[in-house]
N, C-alpha and C positions, 0 to 999 in steps of 0.2 A: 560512494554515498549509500548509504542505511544496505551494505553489506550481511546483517544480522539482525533477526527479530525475536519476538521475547514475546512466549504466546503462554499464558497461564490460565488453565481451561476453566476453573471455577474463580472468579464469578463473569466471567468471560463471555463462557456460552450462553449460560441464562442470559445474561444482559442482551448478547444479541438474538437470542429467539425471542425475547418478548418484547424488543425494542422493532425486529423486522415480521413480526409475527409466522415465525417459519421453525422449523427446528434445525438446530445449528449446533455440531457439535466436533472439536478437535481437541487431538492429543496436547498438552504440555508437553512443552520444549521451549524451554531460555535460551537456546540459543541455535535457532532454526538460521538453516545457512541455505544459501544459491542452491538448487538443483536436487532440494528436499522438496516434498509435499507440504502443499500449504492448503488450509481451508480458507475458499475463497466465496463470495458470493456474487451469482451469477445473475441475470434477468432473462427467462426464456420465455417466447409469448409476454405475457404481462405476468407473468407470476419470476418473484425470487428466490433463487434454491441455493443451496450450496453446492459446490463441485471444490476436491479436493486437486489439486494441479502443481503440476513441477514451476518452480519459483524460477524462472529462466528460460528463452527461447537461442538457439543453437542458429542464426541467419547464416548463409551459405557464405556469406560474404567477410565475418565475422570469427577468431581463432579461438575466440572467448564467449562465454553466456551471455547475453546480454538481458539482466534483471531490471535494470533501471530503461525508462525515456522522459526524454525532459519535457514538460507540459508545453514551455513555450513552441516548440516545433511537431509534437507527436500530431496533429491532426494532417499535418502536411508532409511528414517524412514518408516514402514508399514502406518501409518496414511496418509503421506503425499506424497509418492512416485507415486501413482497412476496421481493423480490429476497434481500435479507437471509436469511429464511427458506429462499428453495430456490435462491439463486443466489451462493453465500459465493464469495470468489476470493482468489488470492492475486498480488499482481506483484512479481516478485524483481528487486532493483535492486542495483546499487554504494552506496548514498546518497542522501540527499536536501540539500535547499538552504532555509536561512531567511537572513531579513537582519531587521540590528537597527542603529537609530539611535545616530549614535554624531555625537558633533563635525559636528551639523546635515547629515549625509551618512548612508545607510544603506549597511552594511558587509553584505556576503554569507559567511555562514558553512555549512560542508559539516559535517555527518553522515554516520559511517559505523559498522560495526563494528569494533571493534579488531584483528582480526584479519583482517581484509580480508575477511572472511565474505558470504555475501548476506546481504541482508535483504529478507526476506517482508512485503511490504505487506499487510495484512487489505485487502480488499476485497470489493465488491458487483460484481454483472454484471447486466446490463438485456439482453435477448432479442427478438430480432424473429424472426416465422418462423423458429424453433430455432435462430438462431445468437446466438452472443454476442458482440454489437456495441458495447456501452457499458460501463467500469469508472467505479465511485464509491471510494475509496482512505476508512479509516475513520482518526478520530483519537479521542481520550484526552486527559485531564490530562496537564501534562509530567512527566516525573520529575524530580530536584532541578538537574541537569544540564542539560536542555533548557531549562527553566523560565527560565532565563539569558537566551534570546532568543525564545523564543516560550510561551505559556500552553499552550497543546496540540501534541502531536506526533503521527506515526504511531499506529496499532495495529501493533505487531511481532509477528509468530508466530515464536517458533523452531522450525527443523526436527523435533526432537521433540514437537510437538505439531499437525504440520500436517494430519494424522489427525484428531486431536478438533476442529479447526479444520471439515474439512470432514462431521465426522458429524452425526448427530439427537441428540446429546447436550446440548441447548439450555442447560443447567444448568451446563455446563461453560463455554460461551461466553462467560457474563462473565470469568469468572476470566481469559481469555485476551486480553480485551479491557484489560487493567490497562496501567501504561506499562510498558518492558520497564527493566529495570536499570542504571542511570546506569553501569555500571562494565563493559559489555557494547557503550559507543561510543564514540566519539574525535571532536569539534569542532576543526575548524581551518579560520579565513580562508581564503576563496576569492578 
């Protein structure tokens, strides 16, 4: 699930520095994969920064990166409950990327918003010696739209709620972890 993202820096970065009032800036790359650098945005004290972070964490336990957690369990899993709690993030992208079998060939299909908008990845952040060096990206059931080519999608925050996204309002969290509305993105072959 959302394997591959699709980060196009103009109009990208403007949008989100003057949407989080911060300066916010990353490379283009269509097709940013697992265990690349990602520009992510962080909350430290009460202020939001950006921290650039590998898209994957390496669990002892685990033979594989583990990029994705899934919202319904992440506040309660050992892996993810920590971070979850005091290290929410968000990584704003152009899109993302699934594939879906089709005529014994898997077809690659893009995600985006319809209006060329970012979209806000829910994420976690992993911390070593106070930097934040690792993002885990969260997913959801799909909505009737995604559900098409993949069972789970992103967690999407819209900008209006990137606030309650990063407060102590725990109660609030789920609600926000819902999938976001089928009529709010646009699928077209890659």
């Amino acid at each position: 699930m959302c394997g591959r993202l699709n980060v196009i820096d103009y109009p990208l970065c403007q949008i989100v520095s003057d949407t989080l009032g911060i300066k916010f800036y990353s490379k283009s790359n269509n097709n940013l994969c697992p265990s690349e650098n990602v520009a992510a945005i962080v909350r430290q004290e009460n202020y939001l920064l950006q921290a650039d972070m590998q898209w994957g964490i390496q669990p002892p336990w685990s033979k594989r990166l583990v990029i994705n957690a899934q919202s319904e369990t992440v506040a309660h899993k050992p892996t993810f409950a920590q971070a979850f709690t005091r290290h929410r993030c968000l990584v704003p992208c152009s899109g993302w990327y699934e594939w879906r079998k089709e005529s014994n060939k898997k077809q690659k299909y893009y995600f985006r918003h319809k209006e060329h908008h970012p979209i806000y990845m829910a994420g976690i952040s992993y911390y070593r010696q106070g930097e934040a060096l690792e993002v885990v990206t969260l997913t959801t059931q799909s909505n009737h739209l995604c559900a098409q080519y993949h069972h789970r999608m992103p967690v999407l925050i819209k900008p209006e709620s990137i606030k309650l996204w990063f407060g102590q309002n725990f109660s609030e969290l789920q609600k926000l972890m819902l999938p976001l509305e089928q009529d709010l993105l646009v699928v077209s072959a890659a």
